[in-house]
N, C-alpha and C positions, 0 to 999 in steps of 0.2 A: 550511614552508607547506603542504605534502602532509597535515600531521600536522594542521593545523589546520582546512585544509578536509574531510577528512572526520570530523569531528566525534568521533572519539575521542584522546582527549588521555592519557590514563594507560596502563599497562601493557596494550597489543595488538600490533597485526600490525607496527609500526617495532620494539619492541621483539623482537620472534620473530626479524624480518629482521635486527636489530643482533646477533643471539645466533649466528644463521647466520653472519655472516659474521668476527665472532672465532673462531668456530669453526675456522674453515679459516686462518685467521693463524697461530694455537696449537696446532693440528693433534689438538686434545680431543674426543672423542666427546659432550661436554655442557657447556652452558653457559647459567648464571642469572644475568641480569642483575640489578643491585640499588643501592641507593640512594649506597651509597657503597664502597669498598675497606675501610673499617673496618667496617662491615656483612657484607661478604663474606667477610671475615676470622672475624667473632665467627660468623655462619653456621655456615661450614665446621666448625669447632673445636664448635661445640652441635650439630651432624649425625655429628658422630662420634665423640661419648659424653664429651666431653667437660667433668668438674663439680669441684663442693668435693672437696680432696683428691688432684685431680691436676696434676702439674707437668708443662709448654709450657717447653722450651728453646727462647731465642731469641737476639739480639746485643741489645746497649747502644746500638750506634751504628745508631739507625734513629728515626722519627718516632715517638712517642706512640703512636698506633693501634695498633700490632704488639701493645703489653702490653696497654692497654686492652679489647684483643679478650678478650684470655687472663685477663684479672680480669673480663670481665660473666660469664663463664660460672663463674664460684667456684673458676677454677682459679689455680696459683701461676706466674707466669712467673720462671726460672732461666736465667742470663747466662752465655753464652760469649762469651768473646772473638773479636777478629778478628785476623785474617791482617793484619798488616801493611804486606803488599804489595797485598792486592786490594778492602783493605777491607770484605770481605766474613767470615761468621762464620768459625771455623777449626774445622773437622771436628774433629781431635784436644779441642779444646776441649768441644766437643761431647760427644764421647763420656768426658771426662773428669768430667763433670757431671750423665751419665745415673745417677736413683735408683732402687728397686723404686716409685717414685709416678709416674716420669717416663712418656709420654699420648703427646708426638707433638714434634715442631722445627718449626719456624718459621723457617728461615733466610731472607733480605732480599738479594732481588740489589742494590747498592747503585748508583745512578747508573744504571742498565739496565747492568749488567756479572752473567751469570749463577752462582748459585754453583757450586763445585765437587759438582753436587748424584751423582754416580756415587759420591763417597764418602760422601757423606751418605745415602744410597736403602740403600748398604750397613751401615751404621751402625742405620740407623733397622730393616734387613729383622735384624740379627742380636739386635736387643732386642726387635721387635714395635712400633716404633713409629710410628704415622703422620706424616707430612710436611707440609705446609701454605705453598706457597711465597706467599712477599711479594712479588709480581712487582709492584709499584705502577710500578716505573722502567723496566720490560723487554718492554710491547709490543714485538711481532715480534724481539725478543732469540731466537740458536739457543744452546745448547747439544750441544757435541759431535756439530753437526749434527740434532740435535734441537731443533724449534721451545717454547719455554719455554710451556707451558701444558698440553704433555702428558708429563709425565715423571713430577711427583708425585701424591699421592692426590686433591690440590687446588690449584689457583693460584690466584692474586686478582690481578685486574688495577684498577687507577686511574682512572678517565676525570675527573679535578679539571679544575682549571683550566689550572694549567701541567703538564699534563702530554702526552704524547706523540701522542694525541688526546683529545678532550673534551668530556665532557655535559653542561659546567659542574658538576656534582654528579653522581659516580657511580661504578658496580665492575661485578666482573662477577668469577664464581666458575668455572673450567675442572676438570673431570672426566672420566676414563673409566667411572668408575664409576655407573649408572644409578642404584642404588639411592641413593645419594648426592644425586647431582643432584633429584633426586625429593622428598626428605626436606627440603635448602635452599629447593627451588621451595614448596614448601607452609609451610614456616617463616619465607620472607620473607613472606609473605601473611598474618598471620595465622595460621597455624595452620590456614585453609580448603581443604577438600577441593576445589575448584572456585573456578577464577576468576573475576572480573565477563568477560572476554574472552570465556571457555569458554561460560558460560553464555547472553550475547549470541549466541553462534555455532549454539545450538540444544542448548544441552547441559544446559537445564529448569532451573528457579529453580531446585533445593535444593541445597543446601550444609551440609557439617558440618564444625564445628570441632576437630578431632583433635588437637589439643596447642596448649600455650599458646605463639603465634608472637609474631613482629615484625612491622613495617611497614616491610618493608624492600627492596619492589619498585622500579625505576625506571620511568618513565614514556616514555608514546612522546615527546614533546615531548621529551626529553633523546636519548632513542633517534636521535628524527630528526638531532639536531646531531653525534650520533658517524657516524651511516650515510653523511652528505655527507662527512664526513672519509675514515673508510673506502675508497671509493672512491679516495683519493688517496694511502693510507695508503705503499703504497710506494716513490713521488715524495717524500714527508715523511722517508720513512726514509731514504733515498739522499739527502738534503738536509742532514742530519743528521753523516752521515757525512762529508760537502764540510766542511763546518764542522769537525768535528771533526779531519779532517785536514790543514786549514788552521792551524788551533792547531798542531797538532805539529810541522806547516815552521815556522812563526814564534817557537815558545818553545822547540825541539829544544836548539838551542846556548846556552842558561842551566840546561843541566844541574846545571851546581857550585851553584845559588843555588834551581832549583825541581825538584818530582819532577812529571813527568808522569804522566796515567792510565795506570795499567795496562793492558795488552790481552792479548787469549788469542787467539794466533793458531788453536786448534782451537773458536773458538767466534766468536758474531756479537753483540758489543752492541749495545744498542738509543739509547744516547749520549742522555738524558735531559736527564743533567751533565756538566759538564764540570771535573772537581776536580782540582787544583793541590795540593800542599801543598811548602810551604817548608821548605829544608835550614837550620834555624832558626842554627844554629851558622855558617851564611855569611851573615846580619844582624845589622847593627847594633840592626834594630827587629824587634819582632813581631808576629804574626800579627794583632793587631785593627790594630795601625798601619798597618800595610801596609794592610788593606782602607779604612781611612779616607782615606790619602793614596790609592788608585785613587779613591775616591771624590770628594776635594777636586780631580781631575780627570776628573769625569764618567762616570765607571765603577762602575755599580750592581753590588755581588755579593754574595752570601751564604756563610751557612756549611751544611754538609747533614753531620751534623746535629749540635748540640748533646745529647752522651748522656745516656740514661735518667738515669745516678744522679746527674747534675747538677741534676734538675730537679727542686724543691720537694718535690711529691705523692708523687713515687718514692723520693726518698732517705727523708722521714722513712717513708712505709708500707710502704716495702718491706726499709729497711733497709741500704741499699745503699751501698758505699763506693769511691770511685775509683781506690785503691790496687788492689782486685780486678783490675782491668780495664788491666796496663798497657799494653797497644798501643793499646787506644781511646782511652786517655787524652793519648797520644805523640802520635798521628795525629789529634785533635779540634784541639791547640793550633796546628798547621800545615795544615789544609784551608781552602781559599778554593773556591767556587762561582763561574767565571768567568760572565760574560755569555754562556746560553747557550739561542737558543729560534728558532723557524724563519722567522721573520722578519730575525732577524738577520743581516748585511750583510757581505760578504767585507772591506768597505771599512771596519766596523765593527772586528771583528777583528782591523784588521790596526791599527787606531788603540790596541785595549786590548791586542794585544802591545807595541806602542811606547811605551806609558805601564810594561807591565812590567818593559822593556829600561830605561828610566828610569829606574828607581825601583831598579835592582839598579844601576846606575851608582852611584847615589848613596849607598844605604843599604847596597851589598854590601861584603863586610869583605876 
């Protein structure tokens, strides 16, 4: 309402003040806000050099965007596998797939669970390559005691819909690097050397267009719906956590029948998701069955995510085969997305462990 009574509505002082205050969540010296996480993403990767002929290592097991980003700008996206256990990329993978083309990684904290990124930083400093984190899940996520937005060359953060706060539509790019941040800031805009803000503020009509940009600023009216969040942002997080650790009392002992999430006791997830996946060989039935029957009793959940090379556009253009990738492929056919978001009820909860505990009564072998 702030944003509307004073009569600027696009890219001004909500958006400055939204940039400030992830700043200090993430603990990054800069930060551009922008119209979406896939926007931030394709940014970051075109600000630093980013084109035809160079290959972006990234995982399979991550949403669309992540490649997307890495094909507008004429580069090749190259698939590492993941870890097994954390579902997250696996370093050795990683560096088993770096070529003399390979540009920079991509790795995807999966569910707000941070990557192993100490081995990856090392990985990436011993070829020259820049890093580019997919934090879409990992607001205020720490690593190694490190708050996730200042560790690599870039972060991208999410502000969607269900995500951990929200502009309805939106990202936001973390940097220590100035010149960086500078290069995005004028690339989301157009290419313009000068804002409409800047310029509003006494800073004289002209304007030039230094490279051919995007439109890929977010607006204070989005600004304004993260900045009321914000202020709550660490109440959300610790709310989060209650949930997340109510799951683990309630599903702990059907160890034999599910795997719970992983945790890293040297580090702080940000619990996004909340992913299951099934010890397939202690059911009767499998993984779409299972979600159907939670569902024929009132338990909506997903899967996060159905991989790249399953999907239409990727497998034929890219060429891609599933046999490649076998841990994404082991762990795609047993992840379930429980019911998980901040509104959600202890008394909820403890209803869609009871249907779990059910359903392994019945269908466990």
């Amino acid at each position: 309402m702030d944003t509307l009574r004073s009569g600027w509505v696009t890219s001004g002082p909500a958006v400055q003040s939204f940039e400030e205050k992830v700043k200090k969540i993430s603990g990054a010296k800069y930060a551009v806000a922008v119209s979406s996480c896939t926007a931030g993403l394709h940014l970051a990767l075109e600000s630093l050099g980013i084109g035809p002929g160079d290959e972006v290592i990234t995982t399979p097991f991550t949403m669309a965007a992540t490649i997307e980003a890495a094909l507008y700008t004429g580069a090749t996206p190259i698939f590492a596998d993941i870890d097994p256990i954390t579902l997250n990329i696996d370093p050795q993978e990683i560096e088993r797939k770096i070529s003399s083309n390979t540009k920079a990684i991509v790795p995807v904290d999966m569910a707000g669970l941070p990557c192993d990124y100490d081995k990856i930083i090392k990985i990436a400093r011993k070829y020259g390559l820049a890093v580019i984190a997919d934090a879409a899940h990992s607001l205020g996520a720490r690593y190694r005691n490190r708050p996730v937005g200042s560790i690599t060359d870039a972060t991208v953060f999410s502000f969607y819909s269900t995500k951990n706060i929200t502009t309805g539509e939106g990202g936001m790019v973390l940097t220590n690097k100035k010149k960086l941040a500078d290069r995005m800031r004028q690339l989301s805009l157009h290419g313009m050397t000068s804002s409409g803000w800047k310029r509003y503020r006494g800073g004289g009509w002209k304007y030039d267009i230094a490279e051919l940009g995007f439109k890929y600023n977010l607006s204070d009216l989005a600004a304004g719906l993260g900045l009321g969040q914000l202020d709550r942002f660490e109440s959300f997080r610790q709310k989060r956590e209650i949930l997340a650790n109510r799951y683990f009392s309630l599903l702990s002992n059907l160890s034999e029948y599910i795997e719970l999430p992983y945790v890293d006791r040297k580090s702080r997830h940000a619990w996004h998701l909340f992913i299951i996946r099934l010890n397939l060989d202690k059911w009767k039935i499998g993984r779409d069955k299972f979600i159907a029957e939670l569902e024929s009793r009132g338990v909506g959940c997903g899967v996060h995510f159905i991989p790249i090379y399953r999907l239409s556009y990727f497998r034929k253009n890219l060429g891609m085969n599933r046999s490649n990738f076998p841990s994404t492929e082991k762990n795609y056919t047993r992840v379930i997305s429980l019911p998980f978001y901040l509104d959600l009820s202890i008394r909820e909860i403890r209803y869609v462990s009871e249907v779990v505990h059910f359903l392994a009564d019945r269908y466990g072998k």
